[in-house]
C-alpha atoms as a printed R data frame, in Angstrom:
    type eleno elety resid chain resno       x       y       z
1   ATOM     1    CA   UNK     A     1   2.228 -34.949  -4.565
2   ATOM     2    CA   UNK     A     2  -0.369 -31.979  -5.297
3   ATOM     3    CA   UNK     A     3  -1.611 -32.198  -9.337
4   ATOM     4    CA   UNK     A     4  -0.461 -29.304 -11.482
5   ATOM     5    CA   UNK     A     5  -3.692 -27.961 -11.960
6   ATOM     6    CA   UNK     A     6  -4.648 -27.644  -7.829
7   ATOM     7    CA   UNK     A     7  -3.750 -24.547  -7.978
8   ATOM     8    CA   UNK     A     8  -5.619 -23.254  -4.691
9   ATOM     9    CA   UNK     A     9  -4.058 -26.400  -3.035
10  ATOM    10    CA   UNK     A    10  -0.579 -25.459  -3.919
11  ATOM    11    CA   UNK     A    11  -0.802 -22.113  -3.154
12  ATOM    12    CA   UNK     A    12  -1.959 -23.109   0.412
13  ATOM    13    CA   UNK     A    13   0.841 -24.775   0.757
14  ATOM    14    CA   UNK     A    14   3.385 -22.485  -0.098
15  ATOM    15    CA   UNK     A    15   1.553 -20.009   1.803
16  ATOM    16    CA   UNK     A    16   2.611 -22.099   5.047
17  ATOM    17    CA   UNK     A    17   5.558 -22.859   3.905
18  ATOM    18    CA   UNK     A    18   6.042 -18.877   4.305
19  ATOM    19    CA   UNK     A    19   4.166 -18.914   7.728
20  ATOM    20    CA   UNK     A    20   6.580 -21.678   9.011
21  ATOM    21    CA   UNK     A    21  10.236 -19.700   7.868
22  ATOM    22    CA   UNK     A    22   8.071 -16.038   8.975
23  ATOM    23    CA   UNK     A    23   6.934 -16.829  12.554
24  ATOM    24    CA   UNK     A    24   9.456 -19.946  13.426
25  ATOM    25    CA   UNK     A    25  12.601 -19.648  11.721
26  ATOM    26    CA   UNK     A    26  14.707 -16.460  12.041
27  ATOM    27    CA   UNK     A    27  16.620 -16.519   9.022
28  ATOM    28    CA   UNK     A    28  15.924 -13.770   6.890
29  ATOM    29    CA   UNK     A    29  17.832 -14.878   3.502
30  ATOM    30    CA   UNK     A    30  16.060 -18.119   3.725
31  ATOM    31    CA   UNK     A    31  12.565 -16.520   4.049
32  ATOM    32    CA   UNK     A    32  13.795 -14.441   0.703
33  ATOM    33    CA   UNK     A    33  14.534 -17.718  -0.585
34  ATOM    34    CA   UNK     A    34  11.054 -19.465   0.135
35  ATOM    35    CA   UNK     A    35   9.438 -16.421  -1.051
36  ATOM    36    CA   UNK     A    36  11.259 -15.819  -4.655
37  ATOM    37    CA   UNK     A    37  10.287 -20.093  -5.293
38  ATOM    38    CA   UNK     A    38   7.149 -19.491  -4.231
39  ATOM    39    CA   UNK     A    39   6.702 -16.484  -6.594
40  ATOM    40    CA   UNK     A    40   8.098 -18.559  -9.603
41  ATOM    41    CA   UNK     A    41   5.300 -21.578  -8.681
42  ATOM    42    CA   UNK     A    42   2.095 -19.670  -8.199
43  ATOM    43    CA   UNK     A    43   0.151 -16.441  -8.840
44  ATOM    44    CA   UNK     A    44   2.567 -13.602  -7.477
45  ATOM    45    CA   UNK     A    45   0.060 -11.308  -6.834
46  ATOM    46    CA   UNK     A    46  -1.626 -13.652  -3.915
47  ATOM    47    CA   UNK     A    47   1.800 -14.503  -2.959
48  ATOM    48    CA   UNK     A    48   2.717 -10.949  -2.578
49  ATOM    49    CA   UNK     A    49  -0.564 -10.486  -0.856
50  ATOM    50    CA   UNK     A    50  -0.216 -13.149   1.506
51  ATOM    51    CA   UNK     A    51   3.587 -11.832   2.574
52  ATOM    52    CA   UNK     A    52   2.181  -7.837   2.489
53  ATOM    53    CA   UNK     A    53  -0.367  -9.284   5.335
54  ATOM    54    CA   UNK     A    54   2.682 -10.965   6.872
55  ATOM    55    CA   UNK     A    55   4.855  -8.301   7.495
56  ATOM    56    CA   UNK     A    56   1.884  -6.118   8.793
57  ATOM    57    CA   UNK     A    57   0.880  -8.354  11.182
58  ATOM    58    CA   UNK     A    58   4.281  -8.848  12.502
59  ATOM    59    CA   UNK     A    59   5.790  -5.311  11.975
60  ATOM    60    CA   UNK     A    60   8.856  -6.052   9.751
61  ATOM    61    CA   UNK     A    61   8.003  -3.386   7.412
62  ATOM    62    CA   UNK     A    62  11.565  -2.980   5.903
63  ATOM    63    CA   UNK     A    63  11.619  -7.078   5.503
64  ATOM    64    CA   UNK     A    64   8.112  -5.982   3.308
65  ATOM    65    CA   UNK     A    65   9.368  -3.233   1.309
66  ATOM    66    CA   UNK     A    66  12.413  -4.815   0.185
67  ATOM    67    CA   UNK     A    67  10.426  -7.700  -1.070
68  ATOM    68    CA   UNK     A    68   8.196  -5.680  -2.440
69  ATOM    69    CA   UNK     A    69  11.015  -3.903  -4.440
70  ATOM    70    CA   UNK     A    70  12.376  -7.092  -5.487
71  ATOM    71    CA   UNK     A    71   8.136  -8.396  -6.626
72  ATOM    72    CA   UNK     A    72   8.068  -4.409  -8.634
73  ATOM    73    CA   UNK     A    73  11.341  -5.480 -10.639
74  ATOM    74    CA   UNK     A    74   9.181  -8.211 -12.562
75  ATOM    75    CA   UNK     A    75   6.185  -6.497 -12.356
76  ATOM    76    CA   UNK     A    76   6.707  -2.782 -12.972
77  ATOM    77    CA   UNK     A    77   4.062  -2.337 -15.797
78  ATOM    78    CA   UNK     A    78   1.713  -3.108 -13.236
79  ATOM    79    CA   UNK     A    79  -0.757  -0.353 -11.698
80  ATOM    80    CA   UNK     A    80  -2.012  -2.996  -9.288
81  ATOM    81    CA   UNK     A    81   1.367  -3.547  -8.055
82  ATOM    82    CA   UNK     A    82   3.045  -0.093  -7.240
83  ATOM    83    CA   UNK     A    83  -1.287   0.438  -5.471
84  ATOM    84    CA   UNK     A    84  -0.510  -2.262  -3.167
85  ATOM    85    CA   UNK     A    85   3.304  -1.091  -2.214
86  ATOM    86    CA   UNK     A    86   1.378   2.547  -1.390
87  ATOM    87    CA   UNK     A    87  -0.932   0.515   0.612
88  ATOM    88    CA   UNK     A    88   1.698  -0.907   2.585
89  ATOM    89    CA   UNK     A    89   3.276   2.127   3.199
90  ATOM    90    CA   UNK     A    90   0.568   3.614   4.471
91  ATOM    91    CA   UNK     A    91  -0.907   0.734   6.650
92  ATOM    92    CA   UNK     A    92   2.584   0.423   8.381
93  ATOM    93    CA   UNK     A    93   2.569   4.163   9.183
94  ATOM    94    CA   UNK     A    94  -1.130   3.887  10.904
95  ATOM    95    CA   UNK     A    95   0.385   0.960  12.746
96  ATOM    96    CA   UNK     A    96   3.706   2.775  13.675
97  ATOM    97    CA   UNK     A    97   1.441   5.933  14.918
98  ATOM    98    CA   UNK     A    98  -0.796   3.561  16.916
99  ATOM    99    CA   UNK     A    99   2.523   2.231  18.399
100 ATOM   100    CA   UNK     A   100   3.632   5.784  19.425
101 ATOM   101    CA   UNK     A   101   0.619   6.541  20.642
102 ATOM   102    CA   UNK     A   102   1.099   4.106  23.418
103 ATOM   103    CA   UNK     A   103   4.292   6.017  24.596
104 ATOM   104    CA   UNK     A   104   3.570   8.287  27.565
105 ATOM   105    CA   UNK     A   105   2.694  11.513  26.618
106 ATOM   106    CA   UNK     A   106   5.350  14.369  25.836
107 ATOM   107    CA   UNK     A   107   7.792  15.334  23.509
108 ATOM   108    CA   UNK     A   108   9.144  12.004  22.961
109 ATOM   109    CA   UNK     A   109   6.019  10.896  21.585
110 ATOM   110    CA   UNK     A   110   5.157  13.740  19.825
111 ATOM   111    CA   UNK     A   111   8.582  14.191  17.508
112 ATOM   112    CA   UNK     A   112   8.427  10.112  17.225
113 ATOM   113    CA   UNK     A   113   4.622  10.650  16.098
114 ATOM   114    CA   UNK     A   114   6.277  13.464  13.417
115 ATOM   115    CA   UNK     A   115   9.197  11.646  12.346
116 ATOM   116    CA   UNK     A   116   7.192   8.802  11.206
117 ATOM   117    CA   UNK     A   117   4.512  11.163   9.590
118 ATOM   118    CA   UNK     A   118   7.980  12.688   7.522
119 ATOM   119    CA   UNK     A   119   9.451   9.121   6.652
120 ATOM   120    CA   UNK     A   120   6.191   8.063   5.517
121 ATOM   121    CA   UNK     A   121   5.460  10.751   3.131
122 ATOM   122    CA   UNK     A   122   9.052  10.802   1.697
123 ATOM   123    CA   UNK     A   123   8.446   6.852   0.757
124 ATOM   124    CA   UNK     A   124   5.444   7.750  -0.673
125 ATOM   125    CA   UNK     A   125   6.572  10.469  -3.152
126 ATOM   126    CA   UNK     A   126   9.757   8.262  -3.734
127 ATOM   127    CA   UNK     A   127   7.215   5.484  -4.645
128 ATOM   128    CA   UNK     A   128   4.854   8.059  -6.888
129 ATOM   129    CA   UNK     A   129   7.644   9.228  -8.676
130 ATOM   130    CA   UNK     A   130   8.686   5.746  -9.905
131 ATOM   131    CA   UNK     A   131   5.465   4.372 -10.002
132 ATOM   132    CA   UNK     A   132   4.967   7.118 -12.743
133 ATOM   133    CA   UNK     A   133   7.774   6.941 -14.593
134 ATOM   134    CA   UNK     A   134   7.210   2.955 -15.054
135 ATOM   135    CA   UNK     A   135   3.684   3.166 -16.111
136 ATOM   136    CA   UNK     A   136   2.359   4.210 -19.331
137 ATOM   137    CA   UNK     A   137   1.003   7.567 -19.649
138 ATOM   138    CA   UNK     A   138  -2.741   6.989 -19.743
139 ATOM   139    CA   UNK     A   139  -3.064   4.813 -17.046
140 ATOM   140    CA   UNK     A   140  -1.672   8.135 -14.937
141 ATOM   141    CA   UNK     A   141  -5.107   9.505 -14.556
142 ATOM   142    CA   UNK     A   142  -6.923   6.052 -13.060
143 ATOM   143    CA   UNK     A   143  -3.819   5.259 -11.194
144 ATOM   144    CA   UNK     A   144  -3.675   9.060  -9.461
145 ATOM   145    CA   UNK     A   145  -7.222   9.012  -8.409
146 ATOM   146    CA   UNK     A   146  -7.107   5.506  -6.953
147 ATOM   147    CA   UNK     A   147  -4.042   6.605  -4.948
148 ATOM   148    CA   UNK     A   148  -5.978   9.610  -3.660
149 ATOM   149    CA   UNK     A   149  -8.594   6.814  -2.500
150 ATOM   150    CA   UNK     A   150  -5.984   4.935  -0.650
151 ATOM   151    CA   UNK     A   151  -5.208   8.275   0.787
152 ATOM   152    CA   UNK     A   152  -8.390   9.005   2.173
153 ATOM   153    CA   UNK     A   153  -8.537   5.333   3.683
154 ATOM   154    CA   UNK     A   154  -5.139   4.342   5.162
155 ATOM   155    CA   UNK     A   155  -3.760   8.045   5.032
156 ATOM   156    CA   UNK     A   156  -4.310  11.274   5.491
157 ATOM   157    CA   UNK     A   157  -7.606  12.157   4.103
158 ATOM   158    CA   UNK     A   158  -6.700  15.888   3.459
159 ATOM   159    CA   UNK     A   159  -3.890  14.472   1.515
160 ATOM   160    CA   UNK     A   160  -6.237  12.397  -0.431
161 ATOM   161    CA   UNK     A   161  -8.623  15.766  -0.831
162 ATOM   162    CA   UNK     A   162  -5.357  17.872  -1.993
163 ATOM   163    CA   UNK     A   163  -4.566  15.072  -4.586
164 ATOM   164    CA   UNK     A   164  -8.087  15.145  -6.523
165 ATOM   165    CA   UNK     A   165  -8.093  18.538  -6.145
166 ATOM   166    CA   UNK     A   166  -5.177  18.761  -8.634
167 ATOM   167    CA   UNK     A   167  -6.780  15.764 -10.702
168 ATOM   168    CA   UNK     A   168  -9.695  17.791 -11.030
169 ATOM   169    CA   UNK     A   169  -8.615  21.187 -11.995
170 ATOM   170    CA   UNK     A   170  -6.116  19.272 -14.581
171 ATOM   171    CA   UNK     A   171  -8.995  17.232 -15.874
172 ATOM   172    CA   UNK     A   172 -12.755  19.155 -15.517
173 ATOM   173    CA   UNK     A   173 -14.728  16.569 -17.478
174 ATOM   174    CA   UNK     A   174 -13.924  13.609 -16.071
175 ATOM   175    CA   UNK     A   175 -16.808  12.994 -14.287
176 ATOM   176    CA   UNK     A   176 -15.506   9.621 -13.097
177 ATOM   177    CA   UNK     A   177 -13.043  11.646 -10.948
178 ATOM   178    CA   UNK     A   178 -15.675  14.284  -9.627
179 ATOM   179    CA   UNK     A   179 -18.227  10.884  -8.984
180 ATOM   180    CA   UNK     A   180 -14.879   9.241  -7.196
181 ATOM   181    CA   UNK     A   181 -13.624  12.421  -5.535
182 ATOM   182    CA   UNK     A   182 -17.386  12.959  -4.125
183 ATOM   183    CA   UNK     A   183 -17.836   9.652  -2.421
184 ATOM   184    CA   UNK     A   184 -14.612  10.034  -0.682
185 ATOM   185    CA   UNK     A   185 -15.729  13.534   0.758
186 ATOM   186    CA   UNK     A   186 -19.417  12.450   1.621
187 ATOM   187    CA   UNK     A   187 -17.679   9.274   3.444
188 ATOM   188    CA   UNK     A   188 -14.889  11.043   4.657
189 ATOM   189    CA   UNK     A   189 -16.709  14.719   5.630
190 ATOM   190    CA   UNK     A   190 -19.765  14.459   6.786
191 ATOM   191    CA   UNK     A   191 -19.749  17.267   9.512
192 ATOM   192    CA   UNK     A   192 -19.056  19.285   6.507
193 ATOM   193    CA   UNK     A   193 -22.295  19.010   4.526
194 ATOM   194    CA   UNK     A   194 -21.601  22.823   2.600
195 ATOM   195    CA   UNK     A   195 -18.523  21.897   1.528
196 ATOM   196    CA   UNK     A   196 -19.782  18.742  -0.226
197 ATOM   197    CA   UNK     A   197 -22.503  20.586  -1.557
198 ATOM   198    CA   UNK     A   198 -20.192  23.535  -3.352
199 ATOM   199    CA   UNK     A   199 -18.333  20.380  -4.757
């Protein structure tokens, strides 16, 4: 019997409790199961961590977005939430692209390579859209600009540079987004030192 307040212990446990029903049992209502009792005994953000790295790692991305749907239904107020379901999104496209990379090359590759580039970005601007709609208003800003960052890493960094780009002609004097917006670009653009400098 683990003591209430072990909470680190606990959440170990439950954590291979998840491992055991995710890599050894096939049963994918049961893993729902183990997953909504182990959001209801511990911290659902690490929980919904721990089952984001999951799915990754073993490519059952729609197994992760459902459950990530069903996590955003008691958590919609939360920017940290609908950050970490754009994540996803975008971490399973670079590993789908990787996988279609390993195709032999021609135009099988090539329209798989573009289909998954199209599904992507529709999930994404179905996931913006409610994200949005669920948060308050001025947590729009902060919420827009970290996107933009998860663009430039996971994504499509000229995505990321089109998306401060309309932060920043919206909002000229927040230099928190310019500071933000210039780090990416340094990081991002180096070949392009004149651009960075015009910025």
């Amino acid at each position: 019997m683990i003591h209430f307040r072990r909470e680190a212990a606990r959440l170990e446990l439950w954590k291979c409790l998840l491992n055991l029903h995710f890599f050894y049992k096939n049963d994918k209502e049961q893993f729902k199961r183990v997953f909504f009792e182990a959001l209801a005994a511990n911290v659902k953000s690490k929980i919904m961590e721990h089952v984001e790295i999951l799915c990754l790692k073993g490519m059952r991305f729609d197994l992760g977005e459902s459950l990530i749907e069903e996590y955003l239904k008691r958590v919609e107020q939360k920017e940290e939430a609908w950050l970490k379901f754009l994540k996803f999104i975008l971490e399973s496209k670079v590993l789908l692209l990787s996988k279609a990379e390993e195709l032999p090359e021609g135009e099988a590759r090539d329209s798989q390579s573009e289909t998954i580039e199209i599904e992507s970005k529709d999930k994404v601007k179905a996931v913006l859209r409610r994200s949005l709609q669920s948060l308050p208003k001025h947590k729009h800003i902060f919420f827009l600009s970290r996107y933009a960052v998860l663009e430039y890493k996971n994504g499509d960094p000229v995505t990321g540079r089109t998306n401060f780009e309309n932060l920043v002609s919206s909002f000229p004097n927040r230099i928190d987004i310019w500071g933000v917006y210039l780090d990416m670009e340094i990081k991002y653009f180096r070949g392009q030192l004149e651009d960075v400098r015009g910025l």
